[in-house]
N, C-alpha and C positions, 0 to 999 in steps of 0.2 A: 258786421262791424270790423273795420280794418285795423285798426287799432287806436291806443289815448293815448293824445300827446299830450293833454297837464290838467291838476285836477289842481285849481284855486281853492286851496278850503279857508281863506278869509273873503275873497269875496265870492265864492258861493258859484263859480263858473267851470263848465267842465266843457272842453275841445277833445271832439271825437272826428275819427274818418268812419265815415259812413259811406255805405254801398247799398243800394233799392235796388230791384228788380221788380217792378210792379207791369200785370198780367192783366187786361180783362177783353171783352169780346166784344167786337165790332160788327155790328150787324147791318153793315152798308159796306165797309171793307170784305162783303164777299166772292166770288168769284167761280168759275169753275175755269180749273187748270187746264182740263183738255181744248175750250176754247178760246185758249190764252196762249198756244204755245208747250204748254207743259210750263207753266210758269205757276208755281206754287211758293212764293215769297216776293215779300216786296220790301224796301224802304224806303220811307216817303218822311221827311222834313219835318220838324215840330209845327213848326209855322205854316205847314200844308193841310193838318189833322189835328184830330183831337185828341188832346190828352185831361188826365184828372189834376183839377186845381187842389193840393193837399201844400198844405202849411205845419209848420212845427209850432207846436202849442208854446213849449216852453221855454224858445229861441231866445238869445241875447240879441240878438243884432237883423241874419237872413231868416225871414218870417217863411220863406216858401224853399221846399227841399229841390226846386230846382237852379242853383246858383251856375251862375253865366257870369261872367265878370267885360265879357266883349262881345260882338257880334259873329266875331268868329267862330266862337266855340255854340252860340246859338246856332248857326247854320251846320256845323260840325254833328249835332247832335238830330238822330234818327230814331221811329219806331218800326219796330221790324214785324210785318205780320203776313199769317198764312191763309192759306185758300180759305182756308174756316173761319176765317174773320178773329183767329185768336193773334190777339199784338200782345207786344213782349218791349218796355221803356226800361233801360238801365240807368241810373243817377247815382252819380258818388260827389261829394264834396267835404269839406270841413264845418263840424257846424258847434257854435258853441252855445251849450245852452245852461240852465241855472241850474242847479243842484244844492241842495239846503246841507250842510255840515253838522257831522255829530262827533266832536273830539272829547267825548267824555272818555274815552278807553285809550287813548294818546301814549305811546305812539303804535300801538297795536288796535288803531281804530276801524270803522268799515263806515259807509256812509252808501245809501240806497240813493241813485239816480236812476231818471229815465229819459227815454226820447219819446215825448205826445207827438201822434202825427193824428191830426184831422182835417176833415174837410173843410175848404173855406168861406161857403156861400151855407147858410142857415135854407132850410128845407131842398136841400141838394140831394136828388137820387142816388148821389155815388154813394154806393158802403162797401167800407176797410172793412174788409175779412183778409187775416194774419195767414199763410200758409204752412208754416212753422209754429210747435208751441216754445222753442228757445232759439236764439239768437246765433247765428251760425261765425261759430271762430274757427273755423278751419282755417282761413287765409289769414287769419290776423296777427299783428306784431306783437311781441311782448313787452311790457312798459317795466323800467328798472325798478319805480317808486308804487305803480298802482295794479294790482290785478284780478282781473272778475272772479271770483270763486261763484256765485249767484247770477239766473240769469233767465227770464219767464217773458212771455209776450201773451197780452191779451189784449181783447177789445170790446169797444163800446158801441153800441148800436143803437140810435135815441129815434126819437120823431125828429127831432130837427138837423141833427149833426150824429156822424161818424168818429169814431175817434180808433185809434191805437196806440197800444201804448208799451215801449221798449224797456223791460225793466233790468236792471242790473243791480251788482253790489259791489263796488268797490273797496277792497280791502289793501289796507296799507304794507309794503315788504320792509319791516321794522328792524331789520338788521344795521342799516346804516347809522340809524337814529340812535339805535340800542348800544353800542361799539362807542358812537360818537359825541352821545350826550346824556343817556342813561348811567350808563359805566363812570363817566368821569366825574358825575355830580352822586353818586354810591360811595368812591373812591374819593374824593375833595370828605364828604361827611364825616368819613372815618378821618381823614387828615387832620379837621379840625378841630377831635378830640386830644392832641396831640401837641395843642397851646397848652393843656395841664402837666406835662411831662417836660416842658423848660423850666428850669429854675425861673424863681419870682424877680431875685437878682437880675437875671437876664434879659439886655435890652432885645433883646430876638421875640419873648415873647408877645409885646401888641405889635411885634412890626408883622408875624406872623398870622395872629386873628384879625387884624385888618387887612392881608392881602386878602384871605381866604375871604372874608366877606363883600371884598369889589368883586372877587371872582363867581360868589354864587351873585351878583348885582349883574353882571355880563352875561350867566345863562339866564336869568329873567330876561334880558332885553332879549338873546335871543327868542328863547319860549315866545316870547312875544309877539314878533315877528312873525311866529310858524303860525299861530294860533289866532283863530278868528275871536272878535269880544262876541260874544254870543251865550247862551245856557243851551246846554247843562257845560259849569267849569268841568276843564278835565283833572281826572285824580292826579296827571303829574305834573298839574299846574298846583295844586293844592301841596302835594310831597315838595317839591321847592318852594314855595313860602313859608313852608313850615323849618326847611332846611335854613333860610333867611333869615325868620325869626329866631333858631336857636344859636345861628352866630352870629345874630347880634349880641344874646345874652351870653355867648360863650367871651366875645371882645369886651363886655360890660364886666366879665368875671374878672378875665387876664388883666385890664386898667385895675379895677379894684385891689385886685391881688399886689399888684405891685406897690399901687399907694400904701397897704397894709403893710409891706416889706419894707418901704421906706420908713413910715411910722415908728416898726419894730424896732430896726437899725438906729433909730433917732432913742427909741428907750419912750414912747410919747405912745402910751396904754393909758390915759385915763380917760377915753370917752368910753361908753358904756358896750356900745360893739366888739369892737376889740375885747376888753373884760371878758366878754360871756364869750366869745370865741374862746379866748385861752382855759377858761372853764370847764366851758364842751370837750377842748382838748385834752384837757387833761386826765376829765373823768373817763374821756374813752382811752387812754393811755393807762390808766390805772385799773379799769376794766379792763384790759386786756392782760397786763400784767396779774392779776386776781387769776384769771383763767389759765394764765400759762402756769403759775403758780401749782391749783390745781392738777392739772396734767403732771408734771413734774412730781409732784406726791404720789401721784398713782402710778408712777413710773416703778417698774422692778428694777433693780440694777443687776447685771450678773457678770460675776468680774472675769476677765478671759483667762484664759491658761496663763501661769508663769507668777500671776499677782496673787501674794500674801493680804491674810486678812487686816494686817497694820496698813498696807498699797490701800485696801480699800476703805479703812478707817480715816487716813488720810484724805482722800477722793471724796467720803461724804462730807469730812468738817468743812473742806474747803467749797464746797456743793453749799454748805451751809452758812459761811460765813458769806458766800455770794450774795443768796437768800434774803441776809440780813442784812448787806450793804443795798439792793434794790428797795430792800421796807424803806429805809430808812431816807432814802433818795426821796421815794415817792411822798413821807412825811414832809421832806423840808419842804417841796414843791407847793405842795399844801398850803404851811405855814409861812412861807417866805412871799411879800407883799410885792417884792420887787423881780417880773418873770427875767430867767436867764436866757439865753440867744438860742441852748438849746431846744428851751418852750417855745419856743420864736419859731425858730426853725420846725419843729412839729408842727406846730400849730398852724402853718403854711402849707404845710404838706396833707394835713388832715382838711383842710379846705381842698386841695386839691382833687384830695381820692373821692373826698363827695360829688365835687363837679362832674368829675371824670365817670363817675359809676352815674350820674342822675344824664346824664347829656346821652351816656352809651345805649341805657333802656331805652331813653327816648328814639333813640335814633333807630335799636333792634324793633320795639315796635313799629312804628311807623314801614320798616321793611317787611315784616309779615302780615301787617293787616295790608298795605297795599299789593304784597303778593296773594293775598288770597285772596281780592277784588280782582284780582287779572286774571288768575286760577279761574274763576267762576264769570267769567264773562259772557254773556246770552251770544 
């Protein structure tokens, strides 16, 4: 095999340069040299002799491995044989043939093709016996996008037909992919957490979650493109719809969010949503304050050099009347029916940290479970 020029993996076709050297013995083509001249070699014409009728099993288009495109190159072509009756047919051409696609492991995928060469007449005495048990790349080019790591030849010997069969394994060079479309849609992910970090104020934030979301809309269409409709889906066709679906709901948060900002700003809290948000806020604001509270009491003070213990009797009352102006905050907050802007403004921000921390998980898992389906790749 000389080398692949393209491996179609939606529709299922692969073009290779192929090179035969097929061998068998002629037992009319014999001779003896010394009354010939000392002539131990001859070549004689395809069209003068016999050669073997073999066809490619698995062919798209040329059924028979020996392609002539004119009558030139027919006449052009010789078999070359010895006093011993051993002939020696060279055939090279372009042959494209089908190969079934397996993009579930995308874009570090492999997919197994072969060339079937058999005989073409059912009860035909010829039989393909292989000379080689692998495929010889010694002369062959090497492909930017695809290259053989796998590579076995066997064959099939029946009552009625011959068969052989060129096996290979195509494996994909995942660098370009990985750089060019792996990377950016990793990096777009993390970006998109990053609608929670604009103010709710701010017209930036849906002009934001909506680019990003045309944007993962554009690597689909690519994805698309690359990728044959076929089973089994591949996992990083699965990791970008999942990507899809959370900005949509990350753009469903930022609209929301803002309508809520406007709401707040308008002082228009009395549908029931809003309420138990500012609820939620506030309990967890007042739990927090509880616990820093705590800490704070358990704290030792230890006054540095130079401070009298009046210095530091001062430092606690006022430590303390702190103390007491927080209670006392936190009580009106309680008691007071009508929220103030700075509950407003929490209360936006504690939406926020939730988003931000529920979208982050999502997104950290979804990178380790699909790194450790690559990780374990058969």
């Amino acid at each position: 095999m000389s080398s692949i020029l393209d491996y179609n993996e939606v529709s299922g076709t692969l073009q290779v340069v192929t090179f035969y050297m097929l061998t068998w013995i002629d037992e009319i083509r014999r001779w003896n040299s010394s009354e010939y001249g000392n002539v131990t070699s001859i070549n004689l014409p395809i069209t003068n002799t016999w050669i073997p009728k073999i066809s490619v099993v698995n062919t798209v288009r040329h059924k028979s491995i020996f392609m002539y495109y004119n009558e030139m190159e027919i006449r052009k072509s010789y078999v070359s044989y010895n006093s011993s009756g051993f002939a020696v047919f060279q055939v090279s051409g372009v042959q494209e043939l089908s190969c079934s696609s397996n993009v579930k492991y995308f874009p570090i995928d492999s997919h197994a093709c072969s060339i079937q060469l058999g005989t073409t007449h059912v009860f035909d005495y010829t039989v393909l016996k292989p000379v080689m048990k692998t495929i010889d790349l010694t002369y062959g080019v090497s492909n930017p996008k695809w290259s053989i790591t796998e590579n076995f030849v066997e064959s099939d010997v029946s009552d009625y037909t011959s068969k052989v069969n060129f096996n290979i394994t195509l494996s994909r060079n995942p660098s370009f992919l990985f750089l060019n479309l792996v990377v950016p849609i990793v990096l777009l992910s993390f970006t998109n957490l990053l609608v929670f970090c604009i103010p709710a104020g701010s017209g930036e934030r849906g002009s934001l979650a909506f680019t990003i979301l045309l944007t993962f809309v554009v690597f689909i269409t690519l994805v698309t493109d690359i990728l044959p409709a076929c089973k089994p889906i591949s996992y990083f066709n699965i990791f970008l719809e999942v990507q899809l679906f959370c900005s949509v709901l990350i753009t469903f948060c930022a609209v929301w969010s803002i309508s809520l900002h406007h709401k707040f700003a308008a002082n228009d809290t009395q549908e029931i949503f809003p309420q138990l948000l500012l609820q939620m806020s506030c309990a967890y604001r007042n739990l927090c304050s509880k616990n820093q509270r705590k800490v704070d009491n358990k704290r030792i003070i230890v006054p540095p050099r130079g401070f009298t213990e009046e210095h530091c009797n001062d430092i606690c009352a006022d430590k303390k009347n702190h103390l007491q102006k927080e209670q006392e905050l936190h009580e009106d907050i309680r008691s007071d029916n009508k929220s103030t802007k700075d509950i407003h403004q929490y209360c936006l921000k504690f939406i926020d940290s939730i988003c931000f921390s529920l979208f982050l998980i999502i997104l950290c898992i979804q990178l380790i479970v699909h790194g450790i389906i690559f990780s374990y790749k058969p």
